[in-house]
C-alpha positions as CSV (number, residue, x, y, z in Angstrom):
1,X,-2.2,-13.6,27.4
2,X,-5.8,-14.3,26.7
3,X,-7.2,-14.6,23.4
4,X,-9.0,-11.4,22.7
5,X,-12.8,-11.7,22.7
6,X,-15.0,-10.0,20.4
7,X,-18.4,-8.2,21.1
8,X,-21.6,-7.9,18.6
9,X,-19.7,-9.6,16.1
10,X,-22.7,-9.1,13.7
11,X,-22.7,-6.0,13.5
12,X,-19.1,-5.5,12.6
13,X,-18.6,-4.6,9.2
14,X,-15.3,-3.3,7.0
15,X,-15.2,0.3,7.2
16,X,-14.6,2.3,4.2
17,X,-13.3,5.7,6.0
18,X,-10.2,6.7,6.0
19,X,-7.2,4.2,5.5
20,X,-3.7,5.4,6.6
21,X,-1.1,2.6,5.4
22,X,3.0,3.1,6.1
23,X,5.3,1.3,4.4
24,X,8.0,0.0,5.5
25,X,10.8,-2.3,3.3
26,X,13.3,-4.8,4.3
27,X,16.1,-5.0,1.4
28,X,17.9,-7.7,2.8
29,X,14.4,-10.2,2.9
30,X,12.6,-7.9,0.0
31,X,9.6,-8.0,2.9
32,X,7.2,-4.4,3.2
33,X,5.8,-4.1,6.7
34,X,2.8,-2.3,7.3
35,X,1.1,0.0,9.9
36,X,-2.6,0.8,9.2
37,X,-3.9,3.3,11.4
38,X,-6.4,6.7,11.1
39,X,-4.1,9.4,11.6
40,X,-1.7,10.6,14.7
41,X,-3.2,9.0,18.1
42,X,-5.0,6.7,16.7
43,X,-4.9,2.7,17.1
44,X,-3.1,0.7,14.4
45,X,-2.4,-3.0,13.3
46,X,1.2,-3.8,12.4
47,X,1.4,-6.3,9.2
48,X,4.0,-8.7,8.5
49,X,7.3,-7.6,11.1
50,X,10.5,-8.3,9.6
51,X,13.3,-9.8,12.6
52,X,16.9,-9.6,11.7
53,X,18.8,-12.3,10.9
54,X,22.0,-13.7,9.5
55,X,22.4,-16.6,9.0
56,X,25.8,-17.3,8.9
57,X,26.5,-16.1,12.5
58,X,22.9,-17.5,13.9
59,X,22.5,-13.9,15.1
60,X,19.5,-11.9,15.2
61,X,18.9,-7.8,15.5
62,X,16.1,-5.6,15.4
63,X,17.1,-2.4,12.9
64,X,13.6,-3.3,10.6
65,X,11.7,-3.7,13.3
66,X,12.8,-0.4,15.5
67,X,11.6,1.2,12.4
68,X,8.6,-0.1,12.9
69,X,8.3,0.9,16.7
70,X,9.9,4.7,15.9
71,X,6.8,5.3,12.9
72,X,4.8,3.9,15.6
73,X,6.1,6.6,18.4
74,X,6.5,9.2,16.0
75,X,2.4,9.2,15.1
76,X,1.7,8.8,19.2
77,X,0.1,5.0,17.8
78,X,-1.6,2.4,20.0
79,X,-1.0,-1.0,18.7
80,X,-3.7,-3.2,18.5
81,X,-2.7,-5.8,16.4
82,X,0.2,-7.6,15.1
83,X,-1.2,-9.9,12.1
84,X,0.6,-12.0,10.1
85,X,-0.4,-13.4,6.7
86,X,1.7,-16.6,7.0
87,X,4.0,-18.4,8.7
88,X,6.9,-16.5,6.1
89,X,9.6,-18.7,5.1
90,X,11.5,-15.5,3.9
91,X,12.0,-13.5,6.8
92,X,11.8,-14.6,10.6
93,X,8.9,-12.6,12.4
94,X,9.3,-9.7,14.6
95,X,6.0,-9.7,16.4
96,X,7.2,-11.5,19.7
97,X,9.9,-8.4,19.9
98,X,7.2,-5.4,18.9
99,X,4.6,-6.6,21.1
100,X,7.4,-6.5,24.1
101,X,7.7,-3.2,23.0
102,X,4.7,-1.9,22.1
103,X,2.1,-4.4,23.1
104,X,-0.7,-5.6,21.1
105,X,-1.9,-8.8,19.8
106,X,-0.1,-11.5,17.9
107,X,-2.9,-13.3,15.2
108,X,-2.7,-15.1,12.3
109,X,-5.2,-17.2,10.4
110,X,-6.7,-20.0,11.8
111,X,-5.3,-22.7,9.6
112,X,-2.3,-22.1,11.2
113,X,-2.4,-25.1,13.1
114,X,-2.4,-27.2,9.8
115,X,1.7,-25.8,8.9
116,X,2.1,-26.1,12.9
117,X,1.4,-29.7,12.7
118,X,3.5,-30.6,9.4
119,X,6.7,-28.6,10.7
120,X,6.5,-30.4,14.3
121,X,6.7,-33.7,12.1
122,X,9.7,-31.9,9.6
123,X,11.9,-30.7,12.3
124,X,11.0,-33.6,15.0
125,X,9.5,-31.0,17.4
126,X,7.9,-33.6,19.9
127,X,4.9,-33.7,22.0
128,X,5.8,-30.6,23.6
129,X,5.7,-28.2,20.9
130,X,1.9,-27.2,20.8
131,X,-0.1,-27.6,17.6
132,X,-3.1,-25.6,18.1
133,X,-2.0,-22.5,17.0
134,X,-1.8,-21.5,21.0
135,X,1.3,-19.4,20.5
136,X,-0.5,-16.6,19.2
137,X,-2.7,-14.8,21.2
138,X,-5.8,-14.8,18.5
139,X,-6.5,-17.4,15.3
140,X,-8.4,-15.3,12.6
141,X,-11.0,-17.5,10.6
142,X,-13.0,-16.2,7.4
143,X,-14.2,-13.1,7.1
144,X,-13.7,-12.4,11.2
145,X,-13.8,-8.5,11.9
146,X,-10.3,-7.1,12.5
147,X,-11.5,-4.0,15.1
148,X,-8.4,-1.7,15.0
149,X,-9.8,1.8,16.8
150,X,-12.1,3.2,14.3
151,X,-11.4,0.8,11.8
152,X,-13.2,-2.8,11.2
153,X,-10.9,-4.7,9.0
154,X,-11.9,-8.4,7.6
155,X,-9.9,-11.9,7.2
156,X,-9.9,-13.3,3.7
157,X,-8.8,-17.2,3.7
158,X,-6.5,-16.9,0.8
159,X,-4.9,-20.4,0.7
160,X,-2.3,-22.1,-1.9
161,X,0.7,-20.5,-1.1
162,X,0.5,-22.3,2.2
163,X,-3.0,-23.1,3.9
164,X,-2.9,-20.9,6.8
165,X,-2.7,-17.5,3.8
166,X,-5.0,-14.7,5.0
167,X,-5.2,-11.4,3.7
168,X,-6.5,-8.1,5.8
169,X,-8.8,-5.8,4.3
170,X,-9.3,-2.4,5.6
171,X,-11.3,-0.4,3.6
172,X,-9.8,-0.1,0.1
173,X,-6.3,-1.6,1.0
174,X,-5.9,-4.9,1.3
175,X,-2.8,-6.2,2.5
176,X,-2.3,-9.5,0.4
177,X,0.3,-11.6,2.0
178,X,2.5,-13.9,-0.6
179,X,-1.0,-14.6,-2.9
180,X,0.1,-12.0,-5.2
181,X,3.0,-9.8,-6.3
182,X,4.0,-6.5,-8.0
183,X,2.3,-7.2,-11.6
184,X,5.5,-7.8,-13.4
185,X,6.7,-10.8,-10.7
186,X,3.4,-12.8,-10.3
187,X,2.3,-14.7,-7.9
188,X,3.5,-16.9,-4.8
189,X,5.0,-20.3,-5.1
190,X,2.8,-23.3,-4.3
191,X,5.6,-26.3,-3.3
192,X,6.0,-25.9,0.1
193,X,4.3,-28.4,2.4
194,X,0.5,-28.0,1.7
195,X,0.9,-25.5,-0.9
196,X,-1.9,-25.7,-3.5
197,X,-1.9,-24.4,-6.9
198,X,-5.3,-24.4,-7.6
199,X,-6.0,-23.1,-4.3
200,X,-4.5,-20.2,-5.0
201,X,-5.8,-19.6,-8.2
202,X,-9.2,-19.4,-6.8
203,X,-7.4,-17.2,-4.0
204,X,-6.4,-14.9,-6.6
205,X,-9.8,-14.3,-7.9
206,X,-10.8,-14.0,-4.7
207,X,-9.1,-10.7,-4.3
208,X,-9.0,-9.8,-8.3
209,X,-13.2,-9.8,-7.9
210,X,-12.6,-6.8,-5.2
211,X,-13.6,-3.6,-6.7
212,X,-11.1,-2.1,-9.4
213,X,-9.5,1.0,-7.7
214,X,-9.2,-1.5,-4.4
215,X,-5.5,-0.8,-3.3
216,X,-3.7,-3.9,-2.8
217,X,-0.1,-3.7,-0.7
218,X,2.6,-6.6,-1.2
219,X,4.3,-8.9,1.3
220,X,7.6,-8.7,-1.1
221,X,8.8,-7.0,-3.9
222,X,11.6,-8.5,-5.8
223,X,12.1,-6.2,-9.0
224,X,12.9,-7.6,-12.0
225,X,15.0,-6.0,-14.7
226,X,16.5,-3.1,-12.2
227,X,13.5,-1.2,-11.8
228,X,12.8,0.6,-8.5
229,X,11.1,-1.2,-5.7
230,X,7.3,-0.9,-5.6
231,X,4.7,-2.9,-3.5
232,X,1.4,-0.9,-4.0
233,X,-0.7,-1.2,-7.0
234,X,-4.3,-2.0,-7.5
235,X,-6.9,-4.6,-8.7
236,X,-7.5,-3.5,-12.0
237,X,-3.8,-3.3,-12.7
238,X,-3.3,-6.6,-11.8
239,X,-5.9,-7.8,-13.6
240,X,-4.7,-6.1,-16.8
241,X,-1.0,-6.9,-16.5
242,X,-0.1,-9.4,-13.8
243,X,2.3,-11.9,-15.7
244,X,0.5,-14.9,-14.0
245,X,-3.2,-14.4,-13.1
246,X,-4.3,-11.8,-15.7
247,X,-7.9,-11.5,-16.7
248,X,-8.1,-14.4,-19.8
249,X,-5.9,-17.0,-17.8
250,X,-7.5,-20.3,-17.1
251,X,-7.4,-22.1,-13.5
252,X,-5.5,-25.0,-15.9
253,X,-3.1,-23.0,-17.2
254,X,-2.2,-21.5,-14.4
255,X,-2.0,-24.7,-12.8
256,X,0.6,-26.0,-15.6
257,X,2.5,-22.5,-15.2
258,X,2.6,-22.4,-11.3
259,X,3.9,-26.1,-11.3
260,X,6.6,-26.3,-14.1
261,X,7.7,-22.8,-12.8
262,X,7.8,-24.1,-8.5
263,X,9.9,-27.1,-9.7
264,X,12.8,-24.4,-10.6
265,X,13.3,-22.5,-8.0
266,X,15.6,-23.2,-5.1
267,X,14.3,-23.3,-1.6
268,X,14.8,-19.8,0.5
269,X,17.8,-18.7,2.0
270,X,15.7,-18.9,5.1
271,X,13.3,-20.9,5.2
272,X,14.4,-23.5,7.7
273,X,15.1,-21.1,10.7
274,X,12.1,-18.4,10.0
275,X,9.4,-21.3,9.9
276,X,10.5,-22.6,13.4
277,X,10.3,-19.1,14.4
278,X,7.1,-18.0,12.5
279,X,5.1,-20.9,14.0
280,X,6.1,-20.0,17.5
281,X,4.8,-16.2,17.0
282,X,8.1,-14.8,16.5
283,X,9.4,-16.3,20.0
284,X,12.5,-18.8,19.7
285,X,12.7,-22.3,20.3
286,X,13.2,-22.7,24.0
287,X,16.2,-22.2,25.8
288,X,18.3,-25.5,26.7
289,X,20.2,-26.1,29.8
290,X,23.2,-24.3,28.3
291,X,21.4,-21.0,28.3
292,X,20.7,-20.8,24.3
293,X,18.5,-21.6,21.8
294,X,18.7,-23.6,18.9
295,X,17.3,-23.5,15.3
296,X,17.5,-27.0,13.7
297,X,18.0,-28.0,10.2
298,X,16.9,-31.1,8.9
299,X,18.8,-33.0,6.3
300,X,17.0,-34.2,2.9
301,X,14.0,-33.2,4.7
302,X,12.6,-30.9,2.0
């Protein structure tokens, strides 16, 4: 599919009417998916699909993503997008599956081609795994217009988590990606291959300058200390009680914090089989002569 081309891209600015975000939550990943729309018939953008997967079998399924599709049905939605924030090493993406279903546009930020080009090298993907981002069907760069119907959404480079972050702002909500969590869980990891943490300390600012009341929606919610799962708060909260960026934390002690805190934590359950997914735009590796596909894991690799 061609890349979609925009018109009068000057005269494209966020629009502050009416914002319509759905929820959706994934317990087994901990991953919210969103649909942003207007209102019944309108056009919407899906955020962040969640594709089944276990990984002990190798098997995949579709019950958080046919959520997706029925919301999408049930308000008579036109899909216009499917964005990602990252290539998610939490959750393989369902975006190759929606748009099958309910067609739309795969895009994700333009530094995508930066991750594509470290995990062809990581899992030995050869000359014939393409690096320029060509899998999706649009590369986002900063501060491109998002048209979604009535809407006008923007692309905020948000690296340090990985360097292809973005984060979608539609009006007051802004859908953050990894950058940021619930107050009480903090902020994203920065180890993986070209993460940053200084990067996305200035990220976090980045968002935490938006207006006060902005409404900012989570990738993930992981709750802490059994309380209820939550993934929508707002700038002002977070920069009154975030555990990790708070107004009064320094870029070097955050720095410190982000770095002795990354070098405890365990790798993901998946991240090895949803990054060779996520860079492919949801779609499989590709079939070999045996009529299946295979997901590779590298040893001592990461």
């Amino acid at each position: 599919m061609a890349p979609y081309r925009r018109r009068n891209e000057s005269t494209m600015t966020p629009t502050p009417g009416p914002v319509q975000v759905h929820g959706i939550f994934d317990p087994s990943t901990g991953t919210v998916t969103y649909v942003v729309h207007q209102g019944a018939g309108s056009a919407c953008a899906i955020v962040d699909p969640v594709l089944d997967y276990d990984p002990k079998s190798g098997r995949t399924g579709h019950t958080s993503a046919d959520k997706v599709s029925d919301y999408v049905r049930s308000q008579n939605l036109t899909v216009q997008w499917i964005l990602e924030t990252h290539a998610h090493a939490d959750h393989l993406s369902a975006a190759a599956y929606l748009k099958a279903q309910l067609g739309g546009k795969t895009a994700i930020g333009a530094y995508i081609t930066v991750v594509q080009k470290v995990f062809q090298s990581i899992f030995n993907l050869g000359p014939g795994f393409k690096t320029d981002g060509s899998q999706f069907d649009h590369l986002l760069h900063a501060d491109e217009p998002v048209p979604v119907g009535g809407l006008v959404g923007r692309t905020l480079f948000v690296p340090g988590h990985t360097p292809a972050c973005v984060a979608y702002q539609f009006g007051d909500a802004v859908f953050v990606g990894d950058t940021l969590f619930m107050p009480d869980v903090g902020t994203a990891r920065c180890d993986f291959p070209g993460g940053d943490a200084r990067a996305l300390y200035t990220s976090t600012r980045k968002i935490l300058d938006l207006p006060p009341q902005t409404r900012l929606f989570m990738c993930h919610d992981y709750p802490p200390n059994g309380r209820a799962v939550a993934f929508e708060t707002t700038v002002a909260k977070q920069r009154a009680k975030n555990i990790h960026v708070h107004d009064g934390m320094t870029e070097a002690e955050f720095v410190a914090m982000r770095t002795q805190r990354d070098a405890t934590l365990e790798m993901p359950m998946l991240i090895l089989p949803a990054v060779q997914v996520n860079i492919r735009a949801g779609d499989m590796p590709p079939k070999e002569a045996n009529g299946v596909a295979y997901l590779k894991i590298p040893v001592d690799a990461l």
